[in-house]
C-alpha positions as CSV (number, residue, x, y, z in Angstrom):
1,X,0.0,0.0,0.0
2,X,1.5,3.4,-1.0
3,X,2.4,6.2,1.2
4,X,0.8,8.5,-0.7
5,X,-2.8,8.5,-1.7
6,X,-5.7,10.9,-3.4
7,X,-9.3,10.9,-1.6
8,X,-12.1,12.3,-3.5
9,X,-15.7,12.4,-2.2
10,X,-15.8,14.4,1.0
11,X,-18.8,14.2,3.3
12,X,-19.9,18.4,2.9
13,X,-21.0,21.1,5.3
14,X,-19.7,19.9,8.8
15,X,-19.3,21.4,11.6
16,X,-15.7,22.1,13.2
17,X,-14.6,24.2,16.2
18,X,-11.2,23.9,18.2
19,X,-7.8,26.0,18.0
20,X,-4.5,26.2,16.0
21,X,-0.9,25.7,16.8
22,X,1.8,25.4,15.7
23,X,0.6,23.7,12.8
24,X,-1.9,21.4,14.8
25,X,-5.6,21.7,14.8
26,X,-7.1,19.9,18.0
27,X,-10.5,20.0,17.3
28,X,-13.3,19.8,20.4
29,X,-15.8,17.0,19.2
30,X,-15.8,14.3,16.6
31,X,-14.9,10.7,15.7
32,X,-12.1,10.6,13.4
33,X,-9.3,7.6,11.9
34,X,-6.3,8.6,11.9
35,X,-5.3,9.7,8.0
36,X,-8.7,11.3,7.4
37,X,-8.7,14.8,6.0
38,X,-10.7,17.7,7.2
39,X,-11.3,21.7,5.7
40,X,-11.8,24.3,7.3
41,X,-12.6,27.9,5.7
42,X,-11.7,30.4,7.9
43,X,-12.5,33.5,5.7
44,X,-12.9,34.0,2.0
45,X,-8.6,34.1,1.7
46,X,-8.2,31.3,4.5
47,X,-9.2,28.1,4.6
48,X,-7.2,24.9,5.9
49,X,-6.5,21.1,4.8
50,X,-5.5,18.9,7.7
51,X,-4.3,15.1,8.0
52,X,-5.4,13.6,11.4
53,X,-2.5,12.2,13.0
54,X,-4.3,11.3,16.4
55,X,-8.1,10.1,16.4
56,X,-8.2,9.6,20.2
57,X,-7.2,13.5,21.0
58,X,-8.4,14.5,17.5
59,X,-5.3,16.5,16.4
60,X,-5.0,17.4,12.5
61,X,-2.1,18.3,11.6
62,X,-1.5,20.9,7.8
63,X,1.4,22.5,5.9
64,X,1.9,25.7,7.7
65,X,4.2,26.7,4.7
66,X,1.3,26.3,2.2
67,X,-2.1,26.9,4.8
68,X,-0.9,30.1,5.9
69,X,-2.4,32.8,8.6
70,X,-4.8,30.3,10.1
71,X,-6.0,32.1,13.3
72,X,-5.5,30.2,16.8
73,X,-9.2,29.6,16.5
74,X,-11.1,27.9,14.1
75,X,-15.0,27.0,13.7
76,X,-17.3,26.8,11.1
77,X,-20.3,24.7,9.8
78,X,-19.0,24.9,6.3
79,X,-16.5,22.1,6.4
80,X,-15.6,19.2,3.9
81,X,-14.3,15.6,5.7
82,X,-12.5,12.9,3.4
83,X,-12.5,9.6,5.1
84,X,-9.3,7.3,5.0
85,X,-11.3,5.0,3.1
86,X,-12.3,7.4,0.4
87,X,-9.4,6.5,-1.9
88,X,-9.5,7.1,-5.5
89,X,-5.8,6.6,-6.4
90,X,-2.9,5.0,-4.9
91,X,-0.1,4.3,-7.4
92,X,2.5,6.8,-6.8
93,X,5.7,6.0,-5.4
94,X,6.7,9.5,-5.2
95,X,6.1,13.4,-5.8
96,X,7.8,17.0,-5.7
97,X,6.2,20.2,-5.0
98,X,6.7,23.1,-7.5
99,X,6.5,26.8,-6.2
100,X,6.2,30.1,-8.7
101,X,6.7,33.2,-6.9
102,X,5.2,36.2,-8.6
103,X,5.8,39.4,-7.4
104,X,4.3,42.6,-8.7
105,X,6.0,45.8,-8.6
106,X,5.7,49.2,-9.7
107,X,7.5,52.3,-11.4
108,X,11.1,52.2,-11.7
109,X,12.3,51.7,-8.0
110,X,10.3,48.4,-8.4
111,X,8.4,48.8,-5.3
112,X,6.5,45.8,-4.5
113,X,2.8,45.9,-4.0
114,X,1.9,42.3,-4.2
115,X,3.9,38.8,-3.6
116,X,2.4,35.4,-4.0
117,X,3.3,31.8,-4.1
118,X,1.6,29.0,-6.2
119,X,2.2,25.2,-6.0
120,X,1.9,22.7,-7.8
121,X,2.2,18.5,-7.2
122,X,3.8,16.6,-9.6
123,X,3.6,12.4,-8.9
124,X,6.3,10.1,-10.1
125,X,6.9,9.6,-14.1
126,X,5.8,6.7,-14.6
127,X,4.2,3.7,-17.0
128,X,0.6,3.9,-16.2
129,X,-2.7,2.4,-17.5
130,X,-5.2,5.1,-18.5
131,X,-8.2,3.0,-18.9
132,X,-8.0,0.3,-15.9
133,X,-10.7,-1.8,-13.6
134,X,-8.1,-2.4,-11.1
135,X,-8.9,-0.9,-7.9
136,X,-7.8,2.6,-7.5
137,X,-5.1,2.6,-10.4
138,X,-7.7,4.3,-12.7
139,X,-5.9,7.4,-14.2
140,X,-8.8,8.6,-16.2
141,X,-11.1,8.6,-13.0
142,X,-8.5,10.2,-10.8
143,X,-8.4,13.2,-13.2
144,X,-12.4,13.5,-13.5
145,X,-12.4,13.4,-10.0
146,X,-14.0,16.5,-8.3
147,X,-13.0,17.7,-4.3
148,X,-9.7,16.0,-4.6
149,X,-7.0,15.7,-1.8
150,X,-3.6,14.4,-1.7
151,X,-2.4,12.6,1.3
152,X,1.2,12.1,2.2
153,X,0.6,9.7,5.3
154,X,4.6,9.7,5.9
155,X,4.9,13.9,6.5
156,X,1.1,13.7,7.9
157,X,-0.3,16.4,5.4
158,X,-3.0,16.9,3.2
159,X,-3.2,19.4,0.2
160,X,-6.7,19.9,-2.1
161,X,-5.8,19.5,-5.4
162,X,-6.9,20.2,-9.1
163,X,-6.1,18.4,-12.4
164,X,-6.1,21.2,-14.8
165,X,-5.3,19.7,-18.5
166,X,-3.3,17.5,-20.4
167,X,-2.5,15.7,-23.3
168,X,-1.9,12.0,-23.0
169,X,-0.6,9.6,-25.8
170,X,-1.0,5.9,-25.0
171,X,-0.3,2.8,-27.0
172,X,-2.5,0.0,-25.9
173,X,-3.9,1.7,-23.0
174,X,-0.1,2.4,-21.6
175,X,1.7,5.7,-21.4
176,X,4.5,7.3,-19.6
177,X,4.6,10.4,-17.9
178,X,4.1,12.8,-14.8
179,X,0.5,13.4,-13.7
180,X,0.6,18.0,-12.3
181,X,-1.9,19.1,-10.0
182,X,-2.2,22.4,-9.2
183,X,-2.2,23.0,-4.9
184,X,-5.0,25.1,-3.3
185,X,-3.9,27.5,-0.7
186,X,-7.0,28.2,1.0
């Protein structure tokens, strides 16, 4: 079984209250697994994906690099939870994170009025099948897949992603290549 998976079908509008730190959400209710996913929006910039690392004290923990300026509180009745179960895809062996940094600037003293950061997931080049009925190895369903979310169960984090487009080229249902996701921040 792979370390790293993709869930996809989230149970929608939960409810979530607890606080932040350092990284860790400890939420204040709820039965969880350990390796299920919650989100929590925090404001129409902010939101959060977090890996439950502890069912029993029901600690999440997320990628305070990428989920950024989460407050020490958090509730809502908006959320989206991804059971450990839930998974679509599970044949990668490995991934790397691409970041772009754009920064805007102005007039000739290039004063800078804006700086952002966007990732992206790659998983491992690889000879895969596009059209498959073998259980969670389907390539075409993992890209038609809606609400998706990448789990790296070694690092304990979670990241919503997107497949945005593509060409693939297979010969008898076989093809080699990267599969790019692009990383939601909030």
């Amino acid at each position: 079984m792979s370390d790293y998976k993709f869930l996809y079908n989230p149970a929608i509008n939960q409810s979530f209250s607890g606080t932040v730190s350092n990284g860790v959400i400890t939420l204040g209710s709820g039965s969880f697994d350990e390796g299920d996913v919650i989100y929590i929006p925090v404001s129409d910039t902010v939101g959060v994906y977090a890996y439950c690392t502890d069912e029993t004290a029901r600690t999440f923990q997320f990628d305070d690099e990428v989920y950024e300026n989460v407050p020490s509180s958090v509730s809502t009745t908006t959320g989206l939870y991804w059971e450990i179960g839930d998974v679509i895809y599970d044949d990668v062996t490995s991934y790397r994170m691409l970041a772009a940094v754009n920064k805007a600037v102005f007039s000739e003293t290039y004063e800078v009025y804006n700086t952002s950061i966007d990732y992206r997931l790659a998983v491992s080049v690889k000879r895969r099948e596009f059209f498959t009925d073998t259980t969670n190895k389907s390539v075409r369903s993992l890209l038609l897949a809606d609400r998706l979310i990448f789990i790296d169960t070694c690092k304990e984090v979670a990241y919503r992603v997107a497949f945005q487009d593509d060409e693939f080229d297979f010969f008898n249902n076989k093809f080699k290549s990267s599969l790019a996701f692009n990383i939601a921040k909030r």
